[in-house]
C-alpha positions as CSV (number, residue, x, y, z in Angstrom):
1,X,24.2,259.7,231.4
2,X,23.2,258.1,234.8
3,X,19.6,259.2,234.6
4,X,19.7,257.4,230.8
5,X,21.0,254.3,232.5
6,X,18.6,254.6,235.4
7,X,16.1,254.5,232.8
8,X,17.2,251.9,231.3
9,X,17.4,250.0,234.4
10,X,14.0,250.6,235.0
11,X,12.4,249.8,231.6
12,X,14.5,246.2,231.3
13,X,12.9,245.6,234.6
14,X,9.6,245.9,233.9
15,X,10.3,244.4,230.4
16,X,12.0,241.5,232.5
17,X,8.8,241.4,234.5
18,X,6.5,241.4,232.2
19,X,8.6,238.2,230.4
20,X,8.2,236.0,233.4
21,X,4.2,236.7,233.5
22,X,3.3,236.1,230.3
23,X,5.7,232.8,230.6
24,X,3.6,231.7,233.5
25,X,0.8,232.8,231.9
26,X,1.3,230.1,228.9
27,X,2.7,227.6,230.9
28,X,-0.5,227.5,233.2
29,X,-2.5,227.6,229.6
30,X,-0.5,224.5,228.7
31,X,-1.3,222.4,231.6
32,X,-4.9,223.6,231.2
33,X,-5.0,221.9,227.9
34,X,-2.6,219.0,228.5
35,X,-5.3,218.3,231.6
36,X,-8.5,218.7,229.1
37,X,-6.8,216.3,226.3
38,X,-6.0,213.9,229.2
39,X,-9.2,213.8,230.2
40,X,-10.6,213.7,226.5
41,X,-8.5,210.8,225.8
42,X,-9.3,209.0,228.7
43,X,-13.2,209.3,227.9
44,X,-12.6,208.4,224.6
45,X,-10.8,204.9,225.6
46,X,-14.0,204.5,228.1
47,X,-16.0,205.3,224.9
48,X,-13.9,202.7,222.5
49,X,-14.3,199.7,225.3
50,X,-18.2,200.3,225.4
51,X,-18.5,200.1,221.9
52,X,-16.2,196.9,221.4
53,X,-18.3,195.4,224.6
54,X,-21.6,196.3,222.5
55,X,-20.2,195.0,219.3
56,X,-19.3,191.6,220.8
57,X,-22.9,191.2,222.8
58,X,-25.1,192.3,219.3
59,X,-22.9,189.4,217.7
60,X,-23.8,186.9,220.1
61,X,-27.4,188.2,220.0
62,X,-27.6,187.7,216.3
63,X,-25.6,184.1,216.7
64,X,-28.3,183.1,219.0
65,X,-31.1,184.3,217.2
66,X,-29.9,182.8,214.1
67,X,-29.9,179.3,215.9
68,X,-33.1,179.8,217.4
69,X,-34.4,180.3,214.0
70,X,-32.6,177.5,212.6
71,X,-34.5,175.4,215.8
72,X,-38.0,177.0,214.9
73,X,-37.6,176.0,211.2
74,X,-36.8,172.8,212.1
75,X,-39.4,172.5,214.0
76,X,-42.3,174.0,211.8
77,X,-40.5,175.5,208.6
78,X,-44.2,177.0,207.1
79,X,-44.8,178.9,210.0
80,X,-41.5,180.5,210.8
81,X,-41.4,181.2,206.9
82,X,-44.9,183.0,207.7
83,X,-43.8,185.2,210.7
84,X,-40.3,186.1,209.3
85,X,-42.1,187.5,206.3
86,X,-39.9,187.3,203.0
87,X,-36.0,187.6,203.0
């Protein structure tokens, strides 16, 4: 009976043991990937801001090219009419 409960002793041990590692195991895992999405996220965000900042200088581009062609027409409508080619 004792050597059965020595036994038993032993295996819940190394059952016990082996419990804990694979717990630290996944836990490490997990702050592996909460680290890599934090990171993702935080390259997206840089990502969104760059476009929004891109976005907002190609709409001033085209404000001020539409005014300079409104200028150029103004100033010689045939010849602006001539580069800009049919619209």
């Amino acid at each position: 009976m004792s050597v059965i409960l020595s036994l038993f002793g032993i295996a819940s041990t190394i059952i016990g043991g082996y419990v804990v590692v694979r717990a630290a195991k996944e836990v490490r895992t997990a702050e592996v990937w909460k680290s890599e999405a934090e990171a993702q996220k935080a390259r997206a965000d840089r990502l969104q801001d760059d476009l929004t900042e891109i976005k907002m200088r190609l709409a001033r581009i085209e404000a001020e090219n539409s005014r300079l062609v409104e200028l150029l027409t103004a100033l010689d409508p045939a010849r602006v009419a001539a580069l800009l080619g049919p619209r």
